[in-house]
ZANUTI-142697 format. One record per residue (C-alpha): x, y, z. Coordinates in steps of 0.02 Angstrom, whole numbers, padded with zeros to 5 digits, always signed. Each point is the difference from the previous one (the first is absolute). Layout:
XYZ...
//
This chain:
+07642+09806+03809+00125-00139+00045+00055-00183-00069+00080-00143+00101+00130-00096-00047+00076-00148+00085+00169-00114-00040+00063-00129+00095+00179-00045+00042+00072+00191+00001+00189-00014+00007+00055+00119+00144+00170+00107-00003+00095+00045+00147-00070+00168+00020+00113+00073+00136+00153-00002-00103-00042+00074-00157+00054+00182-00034-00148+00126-00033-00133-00077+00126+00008+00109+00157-00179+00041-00061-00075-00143+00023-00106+00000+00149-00063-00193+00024+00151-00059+00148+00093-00131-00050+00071-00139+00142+00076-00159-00006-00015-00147+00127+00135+00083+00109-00065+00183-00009-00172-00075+00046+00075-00105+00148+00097+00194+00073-00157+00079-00033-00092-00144+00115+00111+00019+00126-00017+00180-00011-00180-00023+00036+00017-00039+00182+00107+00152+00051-00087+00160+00032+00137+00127+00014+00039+00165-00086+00166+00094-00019-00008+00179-00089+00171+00046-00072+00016+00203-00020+00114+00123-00100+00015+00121-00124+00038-00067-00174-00003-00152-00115+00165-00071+00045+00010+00042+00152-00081-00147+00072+00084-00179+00072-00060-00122-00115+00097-00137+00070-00114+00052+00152-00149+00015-00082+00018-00176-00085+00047-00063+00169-00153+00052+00087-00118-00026-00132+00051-00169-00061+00112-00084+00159-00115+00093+00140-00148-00006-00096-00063+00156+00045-00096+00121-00088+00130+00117-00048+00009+00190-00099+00102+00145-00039-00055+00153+00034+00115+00130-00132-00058+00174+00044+00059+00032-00174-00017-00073-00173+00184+00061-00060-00060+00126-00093+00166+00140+00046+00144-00140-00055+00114-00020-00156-00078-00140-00123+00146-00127-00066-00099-00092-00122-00068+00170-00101-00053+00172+00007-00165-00003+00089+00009+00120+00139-00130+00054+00145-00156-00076+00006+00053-00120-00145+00128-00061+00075-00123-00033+00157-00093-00101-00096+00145-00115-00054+00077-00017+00171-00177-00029+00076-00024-00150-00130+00180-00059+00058-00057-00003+00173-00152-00103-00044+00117-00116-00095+00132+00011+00150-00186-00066+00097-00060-00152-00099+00200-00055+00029+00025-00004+00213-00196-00009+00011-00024+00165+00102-00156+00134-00043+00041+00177-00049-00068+00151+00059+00042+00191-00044-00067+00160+00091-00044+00182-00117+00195+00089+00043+00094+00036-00181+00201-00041+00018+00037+00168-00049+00179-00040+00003+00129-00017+00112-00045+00072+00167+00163+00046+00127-00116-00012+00176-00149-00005+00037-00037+00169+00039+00017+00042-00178-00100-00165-00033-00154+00060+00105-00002+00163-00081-00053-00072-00155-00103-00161+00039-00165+00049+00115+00070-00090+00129-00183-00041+00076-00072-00047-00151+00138-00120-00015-00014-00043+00165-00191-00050-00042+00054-00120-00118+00110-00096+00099-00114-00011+00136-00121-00046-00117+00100-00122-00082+00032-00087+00145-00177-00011+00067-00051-00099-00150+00143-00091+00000-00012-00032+00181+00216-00062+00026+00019-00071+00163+00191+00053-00036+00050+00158-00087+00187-00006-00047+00083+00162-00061+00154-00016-00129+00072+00163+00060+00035+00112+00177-00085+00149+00050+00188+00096-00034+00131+00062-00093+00041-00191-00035-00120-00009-00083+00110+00091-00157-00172+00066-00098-00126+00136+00085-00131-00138-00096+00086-00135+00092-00019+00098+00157-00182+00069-00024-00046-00188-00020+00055-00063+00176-00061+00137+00082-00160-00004-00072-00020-00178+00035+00038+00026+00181-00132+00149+00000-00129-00114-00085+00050-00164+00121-00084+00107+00120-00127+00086-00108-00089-00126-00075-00063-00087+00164-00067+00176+00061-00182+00026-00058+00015+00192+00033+00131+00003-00155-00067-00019-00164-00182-00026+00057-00057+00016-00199+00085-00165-00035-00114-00118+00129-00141-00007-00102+00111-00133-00098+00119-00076+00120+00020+00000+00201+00183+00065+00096+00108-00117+00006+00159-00036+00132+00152-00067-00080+00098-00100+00148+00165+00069-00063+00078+00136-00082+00186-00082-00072+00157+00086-00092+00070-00123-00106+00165+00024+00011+00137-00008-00141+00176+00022-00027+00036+00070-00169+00083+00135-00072+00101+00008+00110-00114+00015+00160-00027-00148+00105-00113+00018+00140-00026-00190+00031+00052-00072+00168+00011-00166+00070-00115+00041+00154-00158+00049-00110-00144-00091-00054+00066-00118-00154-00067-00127-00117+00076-00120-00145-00090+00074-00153+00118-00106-00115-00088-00177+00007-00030-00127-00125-00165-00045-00046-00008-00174-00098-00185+00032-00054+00056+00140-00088+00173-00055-00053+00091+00164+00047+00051+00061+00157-00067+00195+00048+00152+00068-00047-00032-00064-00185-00165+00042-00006+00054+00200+00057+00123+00017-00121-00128-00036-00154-00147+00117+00099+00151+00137+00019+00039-00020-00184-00157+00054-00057+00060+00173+00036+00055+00005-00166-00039+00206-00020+00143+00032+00127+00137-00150-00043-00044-00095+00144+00042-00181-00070+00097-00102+00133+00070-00161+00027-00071-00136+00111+00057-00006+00161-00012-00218+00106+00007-00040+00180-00032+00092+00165-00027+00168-00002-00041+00114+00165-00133+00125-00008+00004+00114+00152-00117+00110+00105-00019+00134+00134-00167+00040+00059-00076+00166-00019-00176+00006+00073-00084-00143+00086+00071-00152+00096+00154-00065-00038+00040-00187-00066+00100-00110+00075-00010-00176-00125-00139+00019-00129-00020+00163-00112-00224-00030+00062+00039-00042+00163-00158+00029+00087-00115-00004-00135-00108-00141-00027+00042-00074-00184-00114-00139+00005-00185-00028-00021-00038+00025+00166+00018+00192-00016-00168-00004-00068-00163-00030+00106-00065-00182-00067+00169-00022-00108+00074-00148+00100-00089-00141-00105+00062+00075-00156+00163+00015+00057-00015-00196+00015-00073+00007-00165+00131+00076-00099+00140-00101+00102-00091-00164-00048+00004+00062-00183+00193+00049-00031+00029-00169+00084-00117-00099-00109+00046+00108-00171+00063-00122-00116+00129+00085-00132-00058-00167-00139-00184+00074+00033-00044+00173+00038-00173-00004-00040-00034-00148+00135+00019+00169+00149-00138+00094-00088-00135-00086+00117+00116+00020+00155+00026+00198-00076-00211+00029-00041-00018-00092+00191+00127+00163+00063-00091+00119-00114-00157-00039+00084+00068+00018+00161+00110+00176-00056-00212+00057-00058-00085-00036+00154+00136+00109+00125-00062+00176+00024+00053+00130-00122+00186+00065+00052+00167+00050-00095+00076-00186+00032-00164-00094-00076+00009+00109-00147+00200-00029-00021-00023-00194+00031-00163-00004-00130+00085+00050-00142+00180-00104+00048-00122-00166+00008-00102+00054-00159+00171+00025-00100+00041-00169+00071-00162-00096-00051+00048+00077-00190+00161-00060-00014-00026-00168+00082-00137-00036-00130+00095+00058-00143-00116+00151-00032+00071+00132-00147-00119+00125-00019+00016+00183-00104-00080+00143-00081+00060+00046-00162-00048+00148-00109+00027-00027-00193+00065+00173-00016+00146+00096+00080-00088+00167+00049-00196+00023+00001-00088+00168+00018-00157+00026+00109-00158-00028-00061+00059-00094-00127+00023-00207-00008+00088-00125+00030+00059-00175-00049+00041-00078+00141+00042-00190+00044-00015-00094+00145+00094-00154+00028-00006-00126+00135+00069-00175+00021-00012-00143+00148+00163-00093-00004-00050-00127+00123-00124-00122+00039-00073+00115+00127-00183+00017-00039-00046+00191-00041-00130+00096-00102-00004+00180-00078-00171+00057+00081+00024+00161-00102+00102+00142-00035+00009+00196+00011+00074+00137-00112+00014+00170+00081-00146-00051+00133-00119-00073-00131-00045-00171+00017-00032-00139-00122-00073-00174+00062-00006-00075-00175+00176-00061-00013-00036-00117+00155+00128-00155-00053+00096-00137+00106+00167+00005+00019+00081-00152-00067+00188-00067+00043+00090+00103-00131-00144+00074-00108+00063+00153-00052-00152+00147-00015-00004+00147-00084-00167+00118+00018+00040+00118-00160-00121+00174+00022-00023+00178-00027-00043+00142+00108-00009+00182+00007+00136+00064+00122-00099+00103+00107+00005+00168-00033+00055+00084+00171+00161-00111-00011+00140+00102+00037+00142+00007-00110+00141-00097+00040+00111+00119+00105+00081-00016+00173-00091+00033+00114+00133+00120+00099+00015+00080-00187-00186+00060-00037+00029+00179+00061+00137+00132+00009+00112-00044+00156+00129+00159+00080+00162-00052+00063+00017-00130+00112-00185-00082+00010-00100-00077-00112-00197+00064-00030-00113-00148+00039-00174+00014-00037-00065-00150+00091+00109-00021+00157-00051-00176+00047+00103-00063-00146+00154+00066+00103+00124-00126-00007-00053-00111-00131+00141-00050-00128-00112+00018-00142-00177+00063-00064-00139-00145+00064-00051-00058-00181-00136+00062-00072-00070-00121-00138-00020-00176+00085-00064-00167-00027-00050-00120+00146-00014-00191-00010-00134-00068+00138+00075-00189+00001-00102-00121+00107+00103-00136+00102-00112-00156+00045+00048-00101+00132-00096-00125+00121-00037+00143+00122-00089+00101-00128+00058+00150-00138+00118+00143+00029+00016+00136-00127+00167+00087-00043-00039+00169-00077+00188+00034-00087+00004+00166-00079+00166+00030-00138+00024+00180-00084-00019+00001-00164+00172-00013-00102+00082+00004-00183+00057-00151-00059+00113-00046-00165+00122-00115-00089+00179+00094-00025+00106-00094-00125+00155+00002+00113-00061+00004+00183-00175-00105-00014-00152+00020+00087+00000+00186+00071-00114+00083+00126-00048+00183+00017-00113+00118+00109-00123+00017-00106+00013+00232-00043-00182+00077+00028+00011+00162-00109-00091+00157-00055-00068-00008-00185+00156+00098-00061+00176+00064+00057+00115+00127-00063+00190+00007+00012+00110+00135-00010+00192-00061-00088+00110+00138+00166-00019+00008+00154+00041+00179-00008+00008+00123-00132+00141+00121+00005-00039+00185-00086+00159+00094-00016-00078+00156-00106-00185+00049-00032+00015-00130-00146-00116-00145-00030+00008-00166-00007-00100-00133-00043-00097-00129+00136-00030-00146-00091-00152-00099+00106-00006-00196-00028-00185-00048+00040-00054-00199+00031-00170-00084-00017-00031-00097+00147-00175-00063-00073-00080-00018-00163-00074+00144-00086+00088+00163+00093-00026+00177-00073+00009+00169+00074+00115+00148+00033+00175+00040+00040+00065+00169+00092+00154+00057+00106-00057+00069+00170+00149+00140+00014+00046+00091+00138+00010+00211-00013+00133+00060-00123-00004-00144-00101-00121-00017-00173-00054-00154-00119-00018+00030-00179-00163-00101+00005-00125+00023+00131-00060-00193-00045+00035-00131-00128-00129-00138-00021+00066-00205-00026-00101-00154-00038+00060-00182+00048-00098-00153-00061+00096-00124+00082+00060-00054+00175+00169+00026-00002+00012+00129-00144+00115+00170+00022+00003+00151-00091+00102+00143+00018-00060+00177-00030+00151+00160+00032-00004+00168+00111+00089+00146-00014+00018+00082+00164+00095+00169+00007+00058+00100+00177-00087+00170-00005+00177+00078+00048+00162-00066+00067+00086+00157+00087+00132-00071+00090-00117-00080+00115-00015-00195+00064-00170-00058+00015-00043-00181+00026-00201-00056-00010-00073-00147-00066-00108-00008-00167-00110-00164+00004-00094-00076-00134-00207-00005+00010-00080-00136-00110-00203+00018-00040-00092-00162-00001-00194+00020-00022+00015+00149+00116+00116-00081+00134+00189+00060+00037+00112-00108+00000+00180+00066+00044+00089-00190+00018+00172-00056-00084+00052-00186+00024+00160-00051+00067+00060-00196+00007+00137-00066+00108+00077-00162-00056+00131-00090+00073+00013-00191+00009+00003-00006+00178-00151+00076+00050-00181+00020-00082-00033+00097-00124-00049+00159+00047-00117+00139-00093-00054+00161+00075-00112+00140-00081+00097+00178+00061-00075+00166-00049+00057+00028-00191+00111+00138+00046+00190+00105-00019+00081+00150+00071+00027+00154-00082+00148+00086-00003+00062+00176-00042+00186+00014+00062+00122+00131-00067+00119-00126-00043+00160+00022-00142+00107-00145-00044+00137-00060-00116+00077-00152-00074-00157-00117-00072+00064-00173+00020+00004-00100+00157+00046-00168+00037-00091-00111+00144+00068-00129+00101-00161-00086+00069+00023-00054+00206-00129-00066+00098-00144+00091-00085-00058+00185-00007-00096+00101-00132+00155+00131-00013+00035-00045-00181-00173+00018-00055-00036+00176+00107+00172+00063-00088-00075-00042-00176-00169+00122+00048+00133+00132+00003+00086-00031-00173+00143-00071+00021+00046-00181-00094+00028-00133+00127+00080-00155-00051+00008-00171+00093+00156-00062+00018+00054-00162-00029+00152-00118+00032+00046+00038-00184-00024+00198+00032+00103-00010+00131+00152-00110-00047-00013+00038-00186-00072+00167-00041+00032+00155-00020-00057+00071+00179+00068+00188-00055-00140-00009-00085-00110+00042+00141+00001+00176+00081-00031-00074+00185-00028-00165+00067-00093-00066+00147-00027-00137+00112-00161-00063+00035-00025-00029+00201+00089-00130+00058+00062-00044-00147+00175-00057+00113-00115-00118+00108-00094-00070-00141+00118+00000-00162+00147-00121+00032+00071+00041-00181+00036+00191+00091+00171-00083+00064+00044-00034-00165-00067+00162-00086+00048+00115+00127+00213+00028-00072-00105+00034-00171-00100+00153+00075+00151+00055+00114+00080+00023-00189-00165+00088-00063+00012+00121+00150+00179+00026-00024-00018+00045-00199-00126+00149+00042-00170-00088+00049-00107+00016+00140-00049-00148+00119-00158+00018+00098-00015-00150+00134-00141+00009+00112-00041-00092+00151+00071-00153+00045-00024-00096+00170+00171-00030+00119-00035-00186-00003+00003-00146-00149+00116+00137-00099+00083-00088-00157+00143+00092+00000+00085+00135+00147+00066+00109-00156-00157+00120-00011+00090+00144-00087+00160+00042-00069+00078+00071+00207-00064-00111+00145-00152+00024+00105-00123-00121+00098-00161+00003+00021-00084+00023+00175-00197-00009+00063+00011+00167+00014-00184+00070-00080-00119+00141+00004-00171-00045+00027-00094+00173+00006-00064+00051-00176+00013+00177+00077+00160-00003+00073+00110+00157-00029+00136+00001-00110+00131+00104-00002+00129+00025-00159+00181-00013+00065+00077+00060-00180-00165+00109-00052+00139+00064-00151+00017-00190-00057-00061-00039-00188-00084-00122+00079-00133+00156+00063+00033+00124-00149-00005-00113-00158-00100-00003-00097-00134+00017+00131+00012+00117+00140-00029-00106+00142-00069+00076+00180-00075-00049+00143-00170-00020-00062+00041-00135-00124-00020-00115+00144-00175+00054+00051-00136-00121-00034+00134-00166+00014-00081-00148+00066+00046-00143+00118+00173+00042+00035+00126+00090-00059+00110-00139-00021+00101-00144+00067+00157-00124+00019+00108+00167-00013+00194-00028-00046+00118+00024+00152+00206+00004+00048+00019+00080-00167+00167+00034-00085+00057+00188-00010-00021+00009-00172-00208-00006+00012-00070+00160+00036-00197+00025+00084-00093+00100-00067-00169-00009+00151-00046-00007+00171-00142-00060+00074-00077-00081+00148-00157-00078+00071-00070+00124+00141+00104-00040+00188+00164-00066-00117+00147+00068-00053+00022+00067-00190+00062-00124-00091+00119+00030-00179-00014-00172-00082-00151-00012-00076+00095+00042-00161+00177+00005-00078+00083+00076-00145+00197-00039-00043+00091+00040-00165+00073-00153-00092+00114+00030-00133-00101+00112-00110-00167-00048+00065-00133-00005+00127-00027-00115+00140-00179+00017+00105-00053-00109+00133-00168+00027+00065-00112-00068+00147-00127+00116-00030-00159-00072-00050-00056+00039-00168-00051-00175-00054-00155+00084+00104+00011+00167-00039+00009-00006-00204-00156-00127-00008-00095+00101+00116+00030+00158-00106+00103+00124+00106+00056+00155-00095+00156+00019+00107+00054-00183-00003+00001+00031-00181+00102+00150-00005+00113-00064+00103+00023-00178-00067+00018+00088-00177+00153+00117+00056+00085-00178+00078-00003-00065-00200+00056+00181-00057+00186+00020-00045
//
């Protein structure tokens, strides 16, 4: 079933500067954007920027070469970011992944590059390679560089970091080399045979390091290969170094806001495979037309049309443009008639004014079940153009035939049935169980896509009719959320595929001191109308539910009930076990084991994921005392909250807490991470908790980075803090003052409480301490020497002091008995 309905004169907002419409899929240009992009259309040259994070990339670079060069530019990140700290909250792992892969994309639409990402997991900071390599599959990484860049095809492949020590990351490291390996690689047939059933080897002409100086290493020189990346361009009103600056920005997850940076601004080179250049970074490589057998007269074409293109007029090229289209279809098929296809079809759209999108009338849909959708179209310009007929999800309908009028708005209102194999909507590099290091891809040919290709889509067939005959457009847009927010407008969302029902769990991790039980209180959601079934707890040996089942029935969409567990340990004997209990929800006979988690921030997309419904268990023989703790929040961990699953009473703390209350209230207090970075009040609070310490209390601060501090007065003795870290979960520790309280009370601590740790074992440890700190550990990553920083402990007055690098903002969250036992004794007086 569907209805038409037409209006005339639709006012049109400036879409590209509202907040809460990085959804929105139909691209939006003005006059000057269309005349770069018709420039753009006669240059056929690639560049291929590699590394190993997001931020690591040049944008000013990027923007350059995209926008200035006009070449079809990417960044390759081996990584999606997953291993870093997250400024903006406490998403960690492969949450935080799917923030900073969002802020790439953002980072994208802004200096006009392509992003690209291969299966490796940033596992964390990585000191060489060596260590790097024995956690990624290094071919299997390999593979999806070379694969990257045979579908990408770069004529240039330009590395951010050297194949050494310089490099300062074994990430950074890994990247170069494996971009020199797969330089190489990806031209030989004999290598990765599987992947030329799908694209050909392909020879890069050069292999370049672009060189930095930062951080106190400069390897620039006047004698290499240079170019002015800091140029103005008056189409776009901002010179390259502007337009980096608000790409960089979007790195909001890591505090990567900078300022604009005008005028000249030397990028630098040394080759590293491949011929060197002397003037021009595609010296060598044919950029024009004429690259392509039979492209010549186009390239004559397309010059003729950014000459002609009136800025008054866009829609007076689209002839010249359907002329060049018709040319672009009759070249044999090849990667640069593909590339140039789409760049003139996008071109043809804009010049005529064409807004088309696909809206469902519903934020999530299940499968099998339907949909309201909407599909809107509108011809703002004289050019003449008629809807042949349109598609949802592959199924076509002829019967909303219509022509296009100057500034008709149309909206096709219908309703489907989502198809029911349509997966839910979950990353693709998220479907399955990954180990350490690497991702678990089920289909591999999605390697290096950004995102999931959409799977509910509606295509537009729109016939162009000029004197030389008919040419039909097919433009396909995902299917998206639309609404009207009372403060920001018009907002656009990826429209959330789900399962018929999801369960969530309120912790993370449940924390069983004795064989006592405790109660598991499971939230459960209707995705669709009409939901019944069953409810259990699939529990892992020595663990039992009260109820084997409990049955729920939801009417609406939307509708939650909430139904209550008891889950007792068999025993708890001393010994630290850590499984995972998940929850199993029966639908009509299917499982379905799916939580949802959303992601909001205003800077990037919404984002909503369905995880398995699911929470460790742990028994740890853990004793405590003092009750009441006071928080100081930093740059976002979950410390607070795992504290809480063990009993105690953890309180906030506020400006007013701080300054005006009574802080010997609270047995212990603690500093969230980077809480010195992030909390500029911390200069002005710090005297106040220098006096709490001093009248008895006991100061926990963990890790802070050496950089961006807000005050040099840590603690109550001096002490700095260095890059000193220790990456390997595993690595030995030995205790230097095994008689300290900090190991007897009230938990005897002993080696084994730092089995099972996971990342690192922590990070940013103090240094050139005063005498009065005493260190209580050694450790050191394998090949290094033992290092005593990772924590300190001085008396103040008749108090406590602890500062702590080791890292249990990871270990707490992910449930590790010893972590627990140890934090604990740190709050115990």
């Amino acid at each position: 079933m569907f209805k038409i309905r037409s209006a005339i004169g639709l006012a049109v907002a400036v879409l590209a500067g509202l907040s809460g419409l990085r959804a929105q899929t139909a691209p939006v240009m003005n006059a000057a954007d269309i005349q770069v992009q018709l420039r753009k259309l006669n240059t056929l040259g690639s560049v291929l920027y590699v590394a190993a994070h997001p931020d690591d990339e040049n944008t000013r670079l990027l923007a350059y070469l995209a926008r200035e060069s006009r070449y079809r530019t990417g960044y390759l990140s081996l990584t999606r970011g997953d291993g870093g700290q997250n400024l903006i909250g406490n998403e960690q792992a492969e949450l935080l992944g799917l923030i900073r892969t969002q802020e790439l994309l953002a980072a994208r639409r802004i200096d006009g590059a392509e992003q690209f990402f291969t299966r490796a997991n940033d596992f964390g900071f990585s000191k060489n390679p060596e260590e790097t390599f024995t956690i990624w599959d290094r071919k299997k990484i390999l593979g999806d560089v070379v694969w990257v860049i045979r579908k990408f095809q770069p004529d240039v492949i330009i590395c951010r970091f050297p194949a050494d020590s310089r490099a300062g990351h074994g990430h950074h490291t890994a990247s170069a080399i494996l971009a020199a390996e797969a330089f190489t690689a990806a031209a030989d047939p004999t290598q990765y045979p599987e992947q030329l059933t799908s694209v050909k080897p392909w020879q890069a002409k050069r292999l370049l390091w672009n060189n930095y100086n930062f951080g106190g290493n400069n390897n620039t020189s006047e004698d290499q290969f240079k170019l002015d990346a800091g140029s103005f361009n008056p189409l776009l009103g901002r010179g390259y170094g502007e337009i980096a600056a608000e790409s960089r920005s979007q790195h909001k997850s890591q505090g990567f806001g900078v300022p604009s940076s005008r005028g000249t601004a030397i990028e630098y080179f040394s080759t590293i495979k491949g011929s060197e250049p002397k003037k021009d970074l595609m010296e060598g490589v044919q950029t024009s037309w004429e690259r392509v057998p039979g492209g010549a007269a186009i390239g004559e074409q397309t010059a003729a049309a950014a000459k002609d293109y009136d800025m008054n007029n866009p829609s007076a090229s689209v002839p010249t443009l359907l002329a060049i289209r018709s040319s672009i279809m009759a070249l044999p098929e090849g990667y640069w008639k593909t590339v140039k296809l789409k760049e003139t079809e996008q071109l043809i759209l804009a010049c005529a004014g064409i807004w088309a999108e696909a809206f469902s009338t519903s934020a999530e849909v299940v499968p099998g079940s339907p949909m309201g959708c909407n599909l809107q179209v509108i011809n703002r310009s004289n050019t003449p153009v008629r809807l042949q007929k349109v598609a949802v999800n592959g199924v076509e309908d002829a019967s909303v035939t219509k022509d296009l009028m100057n500034n008709a708005f149309l909206s096709v209102e219908k309703e489907v049935t989502v198809p029911a194999q349509t997966p839910v909507s979950q990353p693709y590099w998220l479907q399955d169980p990954h180990p350490q290091g690497m991702y678990s891809i089920r289909n591999e040919a999605l390697i290096g896509n950004p995102e999931n290709i959409p799977s509910l889509t509606a295509t537009f067939y729109l016939d162009f009719g000029t004197d030389k005959g008919v040419q039909t457009i097919a433009v396909t847009r995902p299917f998206i959320y639309k609404f009207t927010d009372p403060v920001k407008g018009e907002v656009f969302r990826p429209l959330v595929i789900a399962p018929p029902v999801v369960a969530q769990l309120d912790n993370q991790v449940y924390i069983y001191t004795q064989a006592a039980p405790q109660t598991v209180p499971v939230k459960i959601r209707a995705m669709k109308e009409k939901t019944s079934g069953t409810v259990k707890l699939q529990l892992p040996a020595g663990f039992k539910a009260d109820q084997a089942s409990i049955p729920f029935n939801l009417n609406r969409k939307g509708d939650e009930t909430e139904v209550n567990f008891t889950v007792t340990p068999l025993k708890v004997n001393g010994q630290n076990i850590t499984d995972t209990m998940t929850v199993v929800l029966d639908v009509n006979g299917t499982a379905y084991t799916n939580s949802i988690t959303t992601i909001e921030y205003d800077h990037i997309p919404a984002i909503n994921i369905f995880p398995q419904a699911s929470a460790r268990l742990v028994t740890v023989n853990l004793k405590y005392n003092g009750r009441r703790l006071g928080y100081i929040p930093g740059a976002g961990d979950k410390v607070a909250e795992s504290l809480r699953q063990v009993g105690y009473n953890v309180t906030l703390l506020s400006e007013k807490d701080i300054m005006n209350g009574s802080l010997k209230d609270y047995d212990a207090i603690i500093t969230g991470v980077r809480a010195y970075n992030t909390q500029d009040r911390l200069r002005y609070w710090q005297p106040r908790l220098m006096e709490y310490v001093k009248n008895g209390g006991t100061l926990v601060v963990q890790y802070n980075t050496n950089g961006g501090l807000v005050t040099d007065q840590l603690g109550p003795y001096p002490f700095k803090l260095s890059r000193n870290r220790v990456t390997n979960e595993n690595a030995p520790v030995k205790f230097l003052r095994p008689q300290d309280k900090l190991f007897t009370y009230p938990n005897a601590i002993s080696e084994k409480d730092f089995d099972g740790w996971v990342q690192e074992r922590g990070l940013y440890f103090p240094s050139d301490l005063s005498g009065e700190y005493q260190q209580p550990f050694a450790m050191n990553d394998p090949g290094e020497k033992p290092m005593d920083g990772s924590t300190i402990v001085a008396a103040y007055g008749q108090g406590r002091y602890i500062y702590t690098g080791l890292s249990f903002f990871r270990q707490l969250p992910a449930g590790v008995p010893g972590a627990y036992r140890l934090f604990v004794n740190m709050l115990s007086k």
